[in-house]
C-alpha positions, 0 to 999 in steps of 0.5 A, a space after each residue: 015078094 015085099 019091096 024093100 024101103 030105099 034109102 039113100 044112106 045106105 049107099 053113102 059110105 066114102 067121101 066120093 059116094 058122098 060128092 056124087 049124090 051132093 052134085 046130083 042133088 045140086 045138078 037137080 034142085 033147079 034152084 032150090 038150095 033146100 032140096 040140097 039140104 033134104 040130100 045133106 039131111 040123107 048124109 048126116 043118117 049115113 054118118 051118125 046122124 043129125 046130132 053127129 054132125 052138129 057135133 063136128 060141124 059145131 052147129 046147135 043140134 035142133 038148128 041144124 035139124 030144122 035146116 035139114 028139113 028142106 023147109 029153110 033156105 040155107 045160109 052158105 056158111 051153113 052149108 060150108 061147115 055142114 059140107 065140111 063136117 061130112 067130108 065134102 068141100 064145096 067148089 065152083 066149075 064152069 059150065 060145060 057149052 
């Protein structure tokens, strides 16, 4: 029996879907913001794509393409309106002791 390819957008349908994966990711990048970016590259696929968000996000396509590459360090007000435009907010808690 062949095993079926995995991928994350397919299960990233609601807004809550959506945070969920964003905070996993963020709890496992070990501070590296771009492998958030590779996680907001999987929502972009599960929302139309890169060229969807940039349109909402009112980001240059290719720009946004080469962020979501996982090959640049994010700008914060990049990942605000691209959090944004995927239905998301950032937001700060305390840590847990």
């Amino acid at each position: 029996m062949p095993v079926k390819e995995h991928r994350a957008s397919d299960y990233l349908k609601t807004p809550e879907d959506i945070a969920a994966y964003l905070n996993a990711a963020i709890e496992e990048f070990e501070g590296d913001p771009r492998l958030l970016m590779k996680a907001f590259r999987n929502v972009a696929a599960a929302q139309g794509g890169v060229s969807e968000i940039a349109r909402r996000a009112d980001i240059d396509r290719v720009g946004l393409s080469r962020g979501l590459s996982g090959k640049r360090d994010p700008r914060l007000g990049t990942v605000t309106k691209i959090a944004s435009a995927c239905g998301v907010r950032l937001r700060f808690v305390a840590p847990s002791r």
